[in-house]
Structure formats: C-alpha cells, structure tokens
C-alpha positions in Angstrom: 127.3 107.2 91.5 124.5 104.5 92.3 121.4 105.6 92.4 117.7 104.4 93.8 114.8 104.1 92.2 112.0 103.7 94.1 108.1 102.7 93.8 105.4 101.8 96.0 103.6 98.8 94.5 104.9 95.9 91.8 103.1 98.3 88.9 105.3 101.4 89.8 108.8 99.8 89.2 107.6 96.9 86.6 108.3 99.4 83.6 111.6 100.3 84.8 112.5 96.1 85.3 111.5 95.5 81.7 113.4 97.6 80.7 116.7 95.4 81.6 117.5 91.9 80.3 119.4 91.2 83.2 119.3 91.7 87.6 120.4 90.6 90.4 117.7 90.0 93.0 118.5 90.4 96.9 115.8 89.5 99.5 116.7 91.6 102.6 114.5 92.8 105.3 111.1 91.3 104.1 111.7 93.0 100.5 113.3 92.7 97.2 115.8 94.9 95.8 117.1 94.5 92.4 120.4 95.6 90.7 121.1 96.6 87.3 123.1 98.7 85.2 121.7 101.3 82.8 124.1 103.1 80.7 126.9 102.7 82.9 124.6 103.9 85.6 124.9 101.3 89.0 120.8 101.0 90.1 118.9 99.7 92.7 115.1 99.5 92.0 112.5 98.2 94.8 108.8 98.9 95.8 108.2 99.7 98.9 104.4 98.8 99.8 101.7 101.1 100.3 101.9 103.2 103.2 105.0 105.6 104.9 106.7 103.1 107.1 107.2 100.6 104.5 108.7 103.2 102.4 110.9 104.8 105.3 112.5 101.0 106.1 112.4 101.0 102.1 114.3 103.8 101.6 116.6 103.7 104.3 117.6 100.2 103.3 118.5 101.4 99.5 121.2 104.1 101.2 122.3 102.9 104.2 122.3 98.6 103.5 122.8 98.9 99.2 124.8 102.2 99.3 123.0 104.6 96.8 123.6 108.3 97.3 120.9 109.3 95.6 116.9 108.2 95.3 114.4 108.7 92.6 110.9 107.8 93.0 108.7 107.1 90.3 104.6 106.1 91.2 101.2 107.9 91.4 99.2 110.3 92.8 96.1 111.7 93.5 95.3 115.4 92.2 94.5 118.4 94.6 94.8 121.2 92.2 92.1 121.4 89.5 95.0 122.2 87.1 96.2 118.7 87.5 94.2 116.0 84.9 94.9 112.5 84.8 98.1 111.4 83.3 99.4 114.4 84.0 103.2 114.7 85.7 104.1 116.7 88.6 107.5 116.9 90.6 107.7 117.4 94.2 109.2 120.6 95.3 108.5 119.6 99.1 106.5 117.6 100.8 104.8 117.1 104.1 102.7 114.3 106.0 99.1 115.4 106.2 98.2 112.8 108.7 100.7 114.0 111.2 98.8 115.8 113.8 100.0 117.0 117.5 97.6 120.6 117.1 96.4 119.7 120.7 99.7 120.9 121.7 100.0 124.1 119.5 101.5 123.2 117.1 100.2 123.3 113.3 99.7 120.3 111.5 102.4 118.0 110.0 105.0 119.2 112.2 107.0 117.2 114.9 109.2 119.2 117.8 112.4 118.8 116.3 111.2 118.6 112.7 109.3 120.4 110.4 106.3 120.7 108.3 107.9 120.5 104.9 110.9 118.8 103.1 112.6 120.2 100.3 113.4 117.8 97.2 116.9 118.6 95.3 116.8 121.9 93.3 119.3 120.8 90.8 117.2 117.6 90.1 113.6 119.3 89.4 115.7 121.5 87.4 117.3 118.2 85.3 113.8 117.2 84.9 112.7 120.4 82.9 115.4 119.8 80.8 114.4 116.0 80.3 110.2 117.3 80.2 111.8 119.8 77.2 113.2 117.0 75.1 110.8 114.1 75.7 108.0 117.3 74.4 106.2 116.6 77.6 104.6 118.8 79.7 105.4 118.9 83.8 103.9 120.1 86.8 105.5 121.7 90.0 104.1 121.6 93.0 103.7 120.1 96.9 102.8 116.7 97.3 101.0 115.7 100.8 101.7 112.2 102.1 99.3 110.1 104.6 98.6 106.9 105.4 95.2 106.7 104.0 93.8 106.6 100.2 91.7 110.1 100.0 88.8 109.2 98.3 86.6 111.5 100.0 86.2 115.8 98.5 85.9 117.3 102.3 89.5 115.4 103.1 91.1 116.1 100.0 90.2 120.1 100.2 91.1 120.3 103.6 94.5 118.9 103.1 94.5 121.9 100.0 93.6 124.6 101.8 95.9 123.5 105.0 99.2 122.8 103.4 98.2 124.7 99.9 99.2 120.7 98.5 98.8 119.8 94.8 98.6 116.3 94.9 98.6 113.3 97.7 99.8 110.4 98.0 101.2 107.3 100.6 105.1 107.3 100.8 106.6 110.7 99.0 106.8 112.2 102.3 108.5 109.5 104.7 110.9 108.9 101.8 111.8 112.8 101.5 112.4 112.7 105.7 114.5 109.6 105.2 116.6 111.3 102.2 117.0 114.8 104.6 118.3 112.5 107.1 121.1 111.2 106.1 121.6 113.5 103.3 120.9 112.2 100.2 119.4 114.6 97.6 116.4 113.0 96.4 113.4 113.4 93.0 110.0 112.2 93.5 108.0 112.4 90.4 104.2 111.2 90.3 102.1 110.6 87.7 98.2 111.6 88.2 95.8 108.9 87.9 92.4 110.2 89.8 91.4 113.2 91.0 91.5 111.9 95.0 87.3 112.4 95.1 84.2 109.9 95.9 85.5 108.7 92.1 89.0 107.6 93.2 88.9 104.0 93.7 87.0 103.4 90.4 89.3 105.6 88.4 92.7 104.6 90.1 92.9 100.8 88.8 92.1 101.9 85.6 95.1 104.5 85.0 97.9 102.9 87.2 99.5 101.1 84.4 99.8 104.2 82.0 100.7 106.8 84.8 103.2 104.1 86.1 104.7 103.5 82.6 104.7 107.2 81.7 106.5 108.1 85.1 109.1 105.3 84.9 109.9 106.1 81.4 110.7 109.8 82.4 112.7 108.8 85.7 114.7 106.7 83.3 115.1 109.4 81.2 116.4 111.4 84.7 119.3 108.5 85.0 120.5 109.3 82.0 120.4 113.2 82.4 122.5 112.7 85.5 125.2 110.0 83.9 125.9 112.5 80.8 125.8 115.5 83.8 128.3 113.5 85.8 126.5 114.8 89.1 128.5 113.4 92.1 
C-alpha cells in the first residue's frame, strides 16, 4: 500500500513533513513530491497550488508517475452551512465543481456530457475516519464540498452555490482531485478543516486560521494512515 497525501499550499502539508526526520525529495513536473515512511506506511506528500488544474496534474502525478493507490487530502475550507464554525472538520461525501457551467446547453450546472455533477469519496474511508474522530474525542462533519477556481468571499456567491448543489463547504482543488481519483480508480478521503465562513469577512479571517485548521487536519489524516496500516486495506 502507498498512499498520497495531498495539500494545496506549503501550510497544508508542512504539519504532516514535521512530522518525519527524514525524505526523499523528487522535483518532477514543476513540483515537489516527498517520500517517507510512517509506521511502515510508504507515503507521498506534495501540495498542489491553488486552483483545480494544479491539483488534477497534482494528483495524477502521485498515482500514475509515484504509484500510490490511494490519496488523502488534508487543507481548508470555507463554510456553507451555518452548522459549520471555524476549526471545525468536515469529510467530503462527494463533491462537484461549482464553476463548471454549460446551462446554455440544458444542462444543470457542474455537469459535463459524459460526466457528472457529483463524485463520490470512498465509503469505507469516511467510515475509518469516524472511528479515528471517536478516539482522537473530536467531533466531524459530513457533508458536500463544492470546488471552483475562485476564493468565495462574497454572501450572494457563496448561497447560491448552497442552494444549487445543497454544498456545505467550498474550496479550490477537492473536486478535480476527486475526478482524477474516479478516473483511474483510486478510492480517495478529502478532509478540510474550516477556517472562514466564505463571506465579505473571508480574506481577513482565512490567514489568521490556516495554520491551526492546517495542523488540526494533518494531524487527523495522519491519524487516517495509521487506521488503514492496522486495517491492512488493500
């Protein structure tokens, strides 16, 4: 089993880095990738950059160039719901690109012919991560995360992305990664941390709580790696 762990920005995956003494650094493609072991566990952590085709040549490269055959991203996210506060956790149960718009042509929004509107993450993960939410005494979210390539810091934007796909939270990447993952058939967790509430307060808020929601989500996708190395999932 080797498995990727994903972020979009240096803050996202610094946690999980410290958290090794030692890694092997491979510059490929205009990116880093670096390899570790954890627990016996064969990792291979990058960060993307912001935006979905970063993260689609991203996560392509971690399965199809560094061979993992699974993915776990670990970042932040803007809330949707009002039951989501910041610092709060919430795990993707599908997601869909908000941004993606061919209505002229009849058909609803974030769908492509040949596609669809939502991606499914892996059932058997979200249900590892109660498990790991249950012993680390934290408390986790469900829910869908919507994926653009724009930083919603505007209330008429963020409710009309709740209303159309009933989305949760946003974000820049979850979505591309989870059509890159369906693809080529590789199940796949994306867990986000909240740090704003995605309104006219966004951008001052956001700096302020990346760290934390960074380090809070790293330290439970960790926590993942090791539910899936004593679970022996193949």
């Amino acid at each position: 089993m080797k498995i990727a762990i994903m972020g979009a920005m240096p803050e996202e995956i610094a946690p999980i880095l410290d958290k090794f003494g030692e890694y092997t650094t491979t510059e490929y493609a205009n990116n880093k990738y670096y390899e570790a072991t954890y627990k016996g566990v064969e990792l291979v952590i990058a960060y993307s950059k912001i935006g979905k085709v970063f993260s689609t040549l991203t996560a392509t490269t971690m399965i199809q160039y560094f061979g993992a055959d699974r993915l776990l991203f670990s970042g932040v996210a803007g809330a949707i719901s009002s039951k989501l506060k910041v610092g709060d956790l919430i795990v993707a149960t599908k997601l869909l690109q908000h941004d993606l718009d061919i209505s002229a042509f009849g058909h609803p929004f974030g769908y492509v012919p040949e596609g669809s509107v939502f991606v499914e993450a892996d059932a058997q993960m979200i249900n590892m991560s109660k498990e790991v939410a249950k012993e680390m005494g934290k408390a986790i979210h469900e829910g869908i995360i919507a994926t653009g390539d724009q930083f919603i810091a505007n209330e008429e934007r963020k409710n009309w992305i709740g209303n159309t796909f009933l989305a949760d939270a946003l974000e820049m990447e979850g979505a591309s990664v989870a059509v890159v993952c369906d693809a080529l058939n590789t199940p796949f967790f994306i867990l986000r941390a909240i740090s704003d509430a995605a309104d006219m307060d966004a951008s001052f808020s956001f700096d302020a709580f990346l760290e934390s929601s960074a380090i809070e989500s790293a330290e439970f996708v960790l926590k993942m790696v090791e539910k899936l190395q004593h679970k022996n999932v193949q």
